[in-house]
N, C-alpha and C positions, 0 to 999 in steps of 0.2 A: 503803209498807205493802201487803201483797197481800190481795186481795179474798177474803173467807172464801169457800169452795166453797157455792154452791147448784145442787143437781140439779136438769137443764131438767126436759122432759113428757120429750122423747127417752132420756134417763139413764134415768128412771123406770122405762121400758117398757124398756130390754135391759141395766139391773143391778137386783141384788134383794139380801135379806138375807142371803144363804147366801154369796154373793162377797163382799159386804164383810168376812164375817169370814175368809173365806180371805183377800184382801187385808189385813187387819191382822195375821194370823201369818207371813207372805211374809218381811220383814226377820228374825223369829228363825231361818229355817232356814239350813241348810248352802246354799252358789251353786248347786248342782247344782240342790236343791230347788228353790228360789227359780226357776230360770229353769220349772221345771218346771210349778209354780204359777203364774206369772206367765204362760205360756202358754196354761195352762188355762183361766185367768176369763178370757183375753182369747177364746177359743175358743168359753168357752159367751155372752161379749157379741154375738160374732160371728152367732152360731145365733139369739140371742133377737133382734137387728138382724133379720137375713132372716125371721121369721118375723112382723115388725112389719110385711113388707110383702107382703101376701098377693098371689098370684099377677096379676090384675085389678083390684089395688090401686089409688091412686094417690098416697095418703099415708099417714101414718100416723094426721094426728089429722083428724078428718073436721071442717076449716074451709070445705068446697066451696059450702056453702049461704051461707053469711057473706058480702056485701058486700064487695069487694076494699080498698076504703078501711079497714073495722074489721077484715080481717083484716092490712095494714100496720100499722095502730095497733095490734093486738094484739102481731105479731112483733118492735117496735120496742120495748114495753113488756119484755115479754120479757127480750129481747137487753139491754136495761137493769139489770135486777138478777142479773144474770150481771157486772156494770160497777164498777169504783172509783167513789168519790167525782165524781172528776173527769170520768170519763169519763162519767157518770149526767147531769154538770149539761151537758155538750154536747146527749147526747142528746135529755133535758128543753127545750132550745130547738128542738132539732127538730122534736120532738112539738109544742111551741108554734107553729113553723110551719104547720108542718102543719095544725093546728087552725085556722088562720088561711085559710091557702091554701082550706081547704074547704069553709069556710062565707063564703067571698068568691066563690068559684066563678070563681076568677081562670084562665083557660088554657082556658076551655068556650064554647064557641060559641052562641051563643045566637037 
């Protein structure tokens, strides 16, 4: 069974409501159209991408302040419900490790 689609942060920020509905009349048209269309949303995805990352940027969503550990734990979370069933309960142990490893402070020099 396939994993219903959820839009990340990154989707959010370079699709919007105007392309989806051009993306859903895309299959009625003639193949000409269609490739024409399909070129288009991907052109204006392309523009809203580069402009997600301003010249002096560094990312898109400002995690820089965040602790590297809870920004792992957030992108891991993430990447998660983007996941099947099965691939969630792998994850899910991970994150358990995880949890584990870092409040044992197991690999740190003390």
């Amino acid at each position: 069974m396939e994993q219903e689609y959820k839009p990340t942060t990154f989707d959010l920020q370079t699709q919007s409501h105007d392309l989806q509905i051009i993306k859903a009349m895309i299959p009625y048209l003639d193949s000409r159209r269609q490739r024409f269309f399909a070129m288009f949303v991907k052109y204006q995805e392309l523009q809203r991408t580069m402009k997600s990352f301003p010249e002096n940027a560094m990312s898109i969503q400002s995690l820089e302040n965040v602790n590297p550990q809870e920004r792992m734990r957030q992108m891991i979370a993430d990447i998660s419900d983007q996941c099947n069933s099965h691939e969630r309960e792998n994850i899910d142990m991970l994150l358990g490790m995880f949890q584990i490893l870092s409040t044992c402070d197991i690999g740190t020099e003390k």
